[in-house]
C-alpha positions in Angstrom: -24.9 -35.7 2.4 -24.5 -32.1 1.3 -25.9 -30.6 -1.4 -22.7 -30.0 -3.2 -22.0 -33.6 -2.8 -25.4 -35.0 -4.3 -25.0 -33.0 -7.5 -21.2 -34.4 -8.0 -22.5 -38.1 -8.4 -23.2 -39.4 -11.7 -22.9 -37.8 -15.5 -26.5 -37.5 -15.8 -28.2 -34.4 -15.1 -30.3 -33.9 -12.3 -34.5 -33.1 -13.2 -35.4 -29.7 -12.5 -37.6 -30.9 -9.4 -34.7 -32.9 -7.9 -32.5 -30.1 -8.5 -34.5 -28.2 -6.8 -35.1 -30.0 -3.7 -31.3 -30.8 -3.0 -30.4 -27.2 -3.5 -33.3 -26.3 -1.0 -32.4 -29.4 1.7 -28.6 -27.9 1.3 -27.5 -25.8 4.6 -24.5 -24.7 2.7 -25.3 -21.4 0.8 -26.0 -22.2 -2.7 -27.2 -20.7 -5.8 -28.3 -21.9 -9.1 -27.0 -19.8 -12.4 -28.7 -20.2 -15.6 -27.0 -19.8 -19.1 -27.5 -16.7 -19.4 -26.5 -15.3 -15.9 -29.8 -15.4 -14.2 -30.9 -16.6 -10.7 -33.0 -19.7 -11.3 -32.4 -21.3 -7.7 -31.6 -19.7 -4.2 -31.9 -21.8 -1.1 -32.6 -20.7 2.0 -28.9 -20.5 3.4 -28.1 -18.1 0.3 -30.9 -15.9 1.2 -30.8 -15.6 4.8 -26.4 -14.3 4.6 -27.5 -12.2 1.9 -31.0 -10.9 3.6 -32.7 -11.0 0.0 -36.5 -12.7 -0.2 -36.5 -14.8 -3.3 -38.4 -12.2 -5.3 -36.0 -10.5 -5.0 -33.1 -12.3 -6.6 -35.0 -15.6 -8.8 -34.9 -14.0 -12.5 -33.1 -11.3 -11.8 -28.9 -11.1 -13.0 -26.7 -13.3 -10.5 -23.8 -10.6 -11.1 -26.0 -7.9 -10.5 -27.7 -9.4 -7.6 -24.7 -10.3 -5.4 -22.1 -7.2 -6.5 -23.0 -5.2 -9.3 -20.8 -2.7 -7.6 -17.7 -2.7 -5.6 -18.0 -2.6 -1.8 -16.6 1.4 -2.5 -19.3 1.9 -4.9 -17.5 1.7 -8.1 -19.4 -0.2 -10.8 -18.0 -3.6 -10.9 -18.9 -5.5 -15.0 -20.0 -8.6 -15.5 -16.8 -9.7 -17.8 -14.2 -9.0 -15.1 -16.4 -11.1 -12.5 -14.3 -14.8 -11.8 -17.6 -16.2 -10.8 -19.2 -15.6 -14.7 -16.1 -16.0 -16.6 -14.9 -19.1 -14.3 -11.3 -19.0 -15.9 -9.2 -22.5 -16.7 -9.6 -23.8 -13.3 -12.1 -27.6 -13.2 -13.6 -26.3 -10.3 -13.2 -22.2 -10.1 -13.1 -20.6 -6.5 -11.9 -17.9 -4.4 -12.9 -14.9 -2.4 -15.5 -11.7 -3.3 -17.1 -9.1 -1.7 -21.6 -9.6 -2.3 -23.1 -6.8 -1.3 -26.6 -7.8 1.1 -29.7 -6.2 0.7 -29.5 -3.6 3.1 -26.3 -2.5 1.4 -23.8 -4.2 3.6 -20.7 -5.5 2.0 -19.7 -8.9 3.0 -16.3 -11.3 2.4 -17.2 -14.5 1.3 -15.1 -17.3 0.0 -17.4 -19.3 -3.3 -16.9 -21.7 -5.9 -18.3 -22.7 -8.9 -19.7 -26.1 -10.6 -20.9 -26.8 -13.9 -24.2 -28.7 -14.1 -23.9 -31.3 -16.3 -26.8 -31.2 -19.5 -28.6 -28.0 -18.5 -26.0 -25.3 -18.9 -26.4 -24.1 -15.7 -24.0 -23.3 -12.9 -23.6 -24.0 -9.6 -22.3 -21.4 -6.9 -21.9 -22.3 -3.1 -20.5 -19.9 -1.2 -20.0 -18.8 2.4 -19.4 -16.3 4.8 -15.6 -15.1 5.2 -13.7 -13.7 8.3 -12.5 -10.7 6.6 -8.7 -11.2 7.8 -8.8 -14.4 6.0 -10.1 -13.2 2.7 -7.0 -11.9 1.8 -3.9 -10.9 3.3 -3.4 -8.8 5.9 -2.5 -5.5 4.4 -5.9 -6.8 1.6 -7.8 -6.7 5.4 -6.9 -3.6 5.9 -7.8 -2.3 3.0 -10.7 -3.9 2.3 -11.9 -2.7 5.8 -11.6 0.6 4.8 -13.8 -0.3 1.7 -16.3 -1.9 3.7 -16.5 1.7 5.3 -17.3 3.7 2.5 -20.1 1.8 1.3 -22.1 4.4 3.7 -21.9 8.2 3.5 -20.1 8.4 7.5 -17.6 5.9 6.6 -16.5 7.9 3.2 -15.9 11.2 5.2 -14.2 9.1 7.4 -12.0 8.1 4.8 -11.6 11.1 2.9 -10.7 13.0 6.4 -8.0 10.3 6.7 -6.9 11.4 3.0 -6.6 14.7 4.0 -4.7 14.0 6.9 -2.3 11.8 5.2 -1.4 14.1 2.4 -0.9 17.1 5.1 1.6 14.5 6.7 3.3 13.6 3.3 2.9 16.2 1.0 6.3 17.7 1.4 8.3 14.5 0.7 8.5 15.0 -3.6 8.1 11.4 -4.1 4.8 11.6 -2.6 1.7 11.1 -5.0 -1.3 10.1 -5.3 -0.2 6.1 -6.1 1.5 6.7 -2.1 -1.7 8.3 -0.6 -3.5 5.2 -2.0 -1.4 2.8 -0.6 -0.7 4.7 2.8 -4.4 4.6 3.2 -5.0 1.3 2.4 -7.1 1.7 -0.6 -7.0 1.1 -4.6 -6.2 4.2 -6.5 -9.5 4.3 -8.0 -10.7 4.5 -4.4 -8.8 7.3 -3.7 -9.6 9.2 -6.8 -13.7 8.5 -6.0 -13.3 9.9 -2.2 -11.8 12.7 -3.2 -13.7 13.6 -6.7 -16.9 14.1 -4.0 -14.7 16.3 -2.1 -14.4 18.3 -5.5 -10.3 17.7 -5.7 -8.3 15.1 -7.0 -4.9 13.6 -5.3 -2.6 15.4 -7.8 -4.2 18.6 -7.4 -4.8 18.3 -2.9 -0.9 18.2 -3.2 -0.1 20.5 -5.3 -2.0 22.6 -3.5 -1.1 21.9 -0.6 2.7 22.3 -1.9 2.0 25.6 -3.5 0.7 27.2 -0.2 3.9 26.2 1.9 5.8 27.4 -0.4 3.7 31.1 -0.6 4.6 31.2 3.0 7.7 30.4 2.8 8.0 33.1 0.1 6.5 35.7 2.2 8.9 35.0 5.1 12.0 35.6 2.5 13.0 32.2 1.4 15.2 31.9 -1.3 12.9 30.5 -4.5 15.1 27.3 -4.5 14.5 26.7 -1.0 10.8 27.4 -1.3 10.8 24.6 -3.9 13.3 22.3 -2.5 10.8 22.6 1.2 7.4 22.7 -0.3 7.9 19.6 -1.8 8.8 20.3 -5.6 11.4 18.7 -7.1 11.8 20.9 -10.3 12.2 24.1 -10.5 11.0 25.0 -13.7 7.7 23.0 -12.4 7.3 25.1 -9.5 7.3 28.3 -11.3 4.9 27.3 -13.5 2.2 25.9 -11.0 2.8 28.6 -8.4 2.6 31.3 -11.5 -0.8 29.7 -12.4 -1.9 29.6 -8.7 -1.1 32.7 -7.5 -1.1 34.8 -10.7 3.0 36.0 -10.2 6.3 34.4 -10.6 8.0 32.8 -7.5 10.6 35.7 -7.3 7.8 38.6 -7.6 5.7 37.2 -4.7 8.6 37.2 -2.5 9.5 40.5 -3.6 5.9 41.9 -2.5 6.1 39.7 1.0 9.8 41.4 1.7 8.5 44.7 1.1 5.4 44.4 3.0 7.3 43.0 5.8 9.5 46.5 6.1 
């Protein structure tokens, strides 16, 4: 009989010793939350998928202890946790990211139990193939996540960023909500990766939109079809951004590249 299964039978709460030895005796991963969030039990299948030593977790804030950021480093609060708030559901569950001791981000799926009398909660959890823990475009992007939780795997991604946008940037419906999804990652992501590469998605475009369309310029393209090419799709916009950028108007920078060009 499982752990799980022990503390189901019977209204009457279990003593703290009893408690204690079926969560221990358990080989299902379970940890006990007190009323006010902290650990007060971890058995040894918790500790051993998560690679904590009980020190390190028993007092301490369960939230905190198993994600108190997101696997791509964002702070993740306590009140938008399902495993504190718990919702309407009799018995919550469903599928998180805990972040092990040596940083690794891992896809587990959990639920939740209320001890009866003591005020305490009840979390079991286990270990998640990461295609099951959500769908399969989640997998991807959740991959990528995974990835950034270490500095190789965030330039990775922010290389990927940069390659995407030099793919897409000409399209004028592409922004940074696109580059988000294209890359498989929430737009906060996006805006994170890039914010350490001292841009933002709006301004990497536009950018990269406003240089195109210098060239373009320079080579004696009409000011429309500058716009129209680069990627801009107003033309009172354009001027205004590539006036800012390069200090001229549209018309007044291809005048300059048509006369050096005699």
């Amino acid at each position: 009989m499982t752990g799980t299964a022990r503390l189901a039978e019977g209204p009457a709460a279990l003593s703290a010793t009893a408690l204690a030895e079926v969560v221990a005796a358990a080989p299902t991963p379970l940890w006990v939350i007190g009323g006010e969030g902290g650990v007060a039990l971890a058995n040894h299948a918790a500790l051993d998928v998560l690679r904590f030593r009980p020190d390190d977790v028993i007092g301490a804030h369960s939230h905190d202890v198993l994600h108190g950021r997101r696997p791509d480093g964002s702070a993740y609060p306590r009140c938008e946790c399902p495993i504190l708030t718990g919702g309407d559901a009799r018995t919550p569950h469903g599928t998180e990211w805990f972040i092990a001791a040596d940083g690794e981000p891992i896809p587990v799926t959990w639920s939740t139990r209320r001890l009866p009398g003591g005020g305490t909660t009840l979390l079991s959890f286990a270990r998640a193939p990461v295609a099951h823990h959500r769908g399969e475009r989640e997998h991807r992007r959740l991959q990528e996540l995974a990835e950034a939780a270490t500095p190789q795997g965030r330039e990775q991604l922010v290389e990927r960023l940069f390659d995407i946008m030099h793919e897409r940037f000409t399209d004028p419906e592409f922004g940074a909500a696109a580059l988000a999804e294209e890359a498989h990652l929430s737009l906060r992501s996006t805006q994170l990766l890039l914010a350490e590469a001292g841009t933002s998605p709006a301004a990497a475009i536009r950018r990269l939109r406003l240089e195109l369309a210098g060239r373009l310029l320079a080579r004696g393209a009409s000011v429309g079809g500058a716009c129209t090419a680069s990627g801009f799709g107003d033309a009172g916009s354009f001027a205004r951004r590539f006036r800012a950028h390069f200090g001229v108007a549209p018309s007044a920078y291809r005048e300059a590249g048509s006369a050096a060009g005699r």
